[in-house]
C-alpha positions in Angstrom: 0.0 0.0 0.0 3.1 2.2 0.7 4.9 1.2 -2.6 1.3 2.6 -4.7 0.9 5.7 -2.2 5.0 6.6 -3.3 4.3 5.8 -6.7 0.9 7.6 -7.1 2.8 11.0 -5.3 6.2 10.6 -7.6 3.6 10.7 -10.9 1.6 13.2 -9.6 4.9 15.4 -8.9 6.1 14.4 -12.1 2.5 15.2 -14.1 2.9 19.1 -12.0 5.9 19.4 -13.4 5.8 18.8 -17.4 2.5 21.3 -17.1 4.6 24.2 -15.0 6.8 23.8 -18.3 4.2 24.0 -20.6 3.4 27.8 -20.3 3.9 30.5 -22.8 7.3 32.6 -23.1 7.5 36.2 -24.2 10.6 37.8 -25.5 11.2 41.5 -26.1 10.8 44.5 -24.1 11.1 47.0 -26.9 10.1 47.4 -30.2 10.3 43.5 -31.4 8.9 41.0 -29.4 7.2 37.7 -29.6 5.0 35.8 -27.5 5.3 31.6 -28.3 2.4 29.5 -26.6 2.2 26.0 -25.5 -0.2 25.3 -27.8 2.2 25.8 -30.8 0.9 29.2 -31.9 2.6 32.6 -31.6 2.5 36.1 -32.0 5.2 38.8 -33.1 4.9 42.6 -33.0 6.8 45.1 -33.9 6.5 49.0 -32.6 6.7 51.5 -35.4 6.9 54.6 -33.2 4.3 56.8 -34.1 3.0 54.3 -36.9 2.0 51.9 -34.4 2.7 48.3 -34.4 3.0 45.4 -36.5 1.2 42.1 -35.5 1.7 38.4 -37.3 0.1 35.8 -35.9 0.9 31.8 -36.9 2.3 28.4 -35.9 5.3 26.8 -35.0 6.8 23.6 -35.1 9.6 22.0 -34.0 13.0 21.7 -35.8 16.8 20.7 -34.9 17.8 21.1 -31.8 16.9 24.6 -30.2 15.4 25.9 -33.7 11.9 25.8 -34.9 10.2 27.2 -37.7 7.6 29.9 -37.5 5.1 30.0 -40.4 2.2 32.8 -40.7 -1.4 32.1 -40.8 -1.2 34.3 -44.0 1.3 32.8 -46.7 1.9 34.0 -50.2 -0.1 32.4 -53.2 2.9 31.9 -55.6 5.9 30.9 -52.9 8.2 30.0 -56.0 9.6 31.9 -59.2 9.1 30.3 -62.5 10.0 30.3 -65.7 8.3 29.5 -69.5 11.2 29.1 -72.7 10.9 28.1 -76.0 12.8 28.5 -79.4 11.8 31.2 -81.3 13.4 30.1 -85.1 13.0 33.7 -86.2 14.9 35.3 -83.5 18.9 34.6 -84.6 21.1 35.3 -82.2 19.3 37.3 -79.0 17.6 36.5 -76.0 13.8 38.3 -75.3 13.3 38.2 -71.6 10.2 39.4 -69.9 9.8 39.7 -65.7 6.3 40.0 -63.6 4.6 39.3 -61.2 0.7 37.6 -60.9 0.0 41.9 -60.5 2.5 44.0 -62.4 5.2 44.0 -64.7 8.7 44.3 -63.5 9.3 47.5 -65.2 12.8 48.9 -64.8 14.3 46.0 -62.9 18.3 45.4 -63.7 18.7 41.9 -65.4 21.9 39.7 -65.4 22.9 36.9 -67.0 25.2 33.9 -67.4 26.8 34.8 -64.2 27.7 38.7 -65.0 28.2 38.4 -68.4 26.1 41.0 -69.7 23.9 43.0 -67.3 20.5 45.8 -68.5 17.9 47.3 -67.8 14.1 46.2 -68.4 11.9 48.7 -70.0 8.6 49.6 -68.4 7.0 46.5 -69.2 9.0 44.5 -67.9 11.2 43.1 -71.4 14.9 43.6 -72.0 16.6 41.8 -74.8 20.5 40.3 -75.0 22.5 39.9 -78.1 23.8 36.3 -76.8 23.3 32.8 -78.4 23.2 31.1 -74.9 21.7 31.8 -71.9 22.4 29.6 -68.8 21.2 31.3 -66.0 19.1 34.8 -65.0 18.8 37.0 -62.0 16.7 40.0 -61.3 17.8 42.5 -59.3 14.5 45.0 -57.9 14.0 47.8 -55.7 17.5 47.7 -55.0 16.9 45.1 -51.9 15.0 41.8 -54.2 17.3 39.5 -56.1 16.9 35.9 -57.3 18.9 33.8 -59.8 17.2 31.5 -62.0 18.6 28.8 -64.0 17.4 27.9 -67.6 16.9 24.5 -68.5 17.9 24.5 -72.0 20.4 27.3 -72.8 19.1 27.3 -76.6 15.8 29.2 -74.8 15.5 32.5 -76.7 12.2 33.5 -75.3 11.5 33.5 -71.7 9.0 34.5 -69.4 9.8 35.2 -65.4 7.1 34.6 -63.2 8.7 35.9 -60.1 7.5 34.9 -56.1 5.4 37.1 -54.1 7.4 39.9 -53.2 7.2 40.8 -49.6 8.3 44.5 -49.2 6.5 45.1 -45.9 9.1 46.8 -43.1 8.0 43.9 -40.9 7.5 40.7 -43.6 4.2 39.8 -44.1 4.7 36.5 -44.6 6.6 33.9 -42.1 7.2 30.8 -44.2 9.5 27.9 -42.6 11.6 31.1 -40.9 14.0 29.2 -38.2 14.6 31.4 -34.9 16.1 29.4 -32.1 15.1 29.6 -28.4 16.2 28.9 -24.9 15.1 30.2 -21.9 17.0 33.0 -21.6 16.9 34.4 -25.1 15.3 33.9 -28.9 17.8 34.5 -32.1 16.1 35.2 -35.3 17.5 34.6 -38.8 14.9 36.6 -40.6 15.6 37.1 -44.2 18.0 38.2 -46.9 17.4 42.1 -46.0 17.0 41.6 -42.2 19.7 41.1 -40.2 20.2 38.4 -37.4 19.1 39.2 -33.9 18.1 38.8 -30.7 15.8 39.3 -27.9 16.1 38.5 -24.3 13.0 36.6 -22.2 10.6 39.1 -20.1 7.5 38.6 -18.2 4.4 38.4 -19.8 1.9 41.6 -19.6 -0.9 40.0 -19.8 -3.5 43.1 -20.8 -0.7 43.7 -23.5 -1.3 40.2 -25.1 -5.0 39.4 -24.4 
């Protein structure tokens, strides 16, 4: 009778335990911070000053280690670039290459390819044109921040159309797809994107009318 008393106290310790450890952490003071709940959800927010603030709300899951992913409720429609090539027999020695979006054109946007070796600019719709028998990779270069490279299938292609990924130009991203951050207990590290750079935020107590 003992041996089950002992045995029913030890689990109930041990049950008291694992939910004391399942509780939400906040980190942030300032401006970024981020709130990840035991129920795999989370919130970020970032204070603008006197814009205001910047909410995202989404999942998270589990990784490697200390990291895990953070995906937004709210992804983008077209996550990847694409590309369409054929031969055109009547155009002899130039490439015609065309850059958009499922919304605009890519008007003015600096285009390189083969690695550097010849680099333009696209007109307002979008089209610049090489003199170049070969073409073995692109990249776009937009807004001065948004680059991608894109490699061509068959280098004979002599017409090709870019449909490019969602473009995310939001201060604070608007979309959160697969980002890893790692946490502890004392701190989160984030590894946002190509613009932002990495950093961190220490662990804080919750205000609980600031996150109702």
């Amino acid at each position: 009778m003992k041996v089950k008393l002992l045995l029913v106290f030890i689990c109930t310790i041990a049950i008291s335990c694992s939910v004391k450890k399942e509780v939400s952490r906040f980190y942030g003071k300032d401006y970024t911070q981020i709130l990840l709940k035991p129920d795999k959800t989370f919130e970020y927010r970032t204070y603008l000053g006197v814009g205001g603030e910047v909410k995202r709300i989404g999942g998270w899951s589990e990784h490697k280690g200390d990291t895990i992913f953070l995906n937004t409720y709210n992804q983008p429609k077209n996550k990847a670039t694409t590309y369409k090539g054929i031969i055109n027999p009547d155009l002899k020695n130039k490439v015609i290459i065309s850059i958009r979006d499922f919304e605009l054109k890519l008007g003015l946007s600096t285009v390189e390819i083969n690695d550097g070796e010849m680099i333009k600019s696209a007109d307002e719709n979008g089209t610049v044109e090489f003199a170049v028998d070969q073409i073995y990779n692109i990249t776009y270069y937009y807004l001065g921040a948004i680059n991608e490279k894109i490699k061509i299938s068959n280098p004979k292609f002599n017409e090709i159309d870019i449909l490019i990924r969602d473009l995310d130009l939001e201060i604070v991203p608007n979309y959160f797809t697969d980002m890893p951050i790692v946490v502890t207990n004392r701190k989160v590290v984030f590894y946002p994107n190509d613009i932002e750079k990495r950093f961190e935020r220490k662990r804080a107590s919750i205000k609980r009318k600031q996150w109702n």
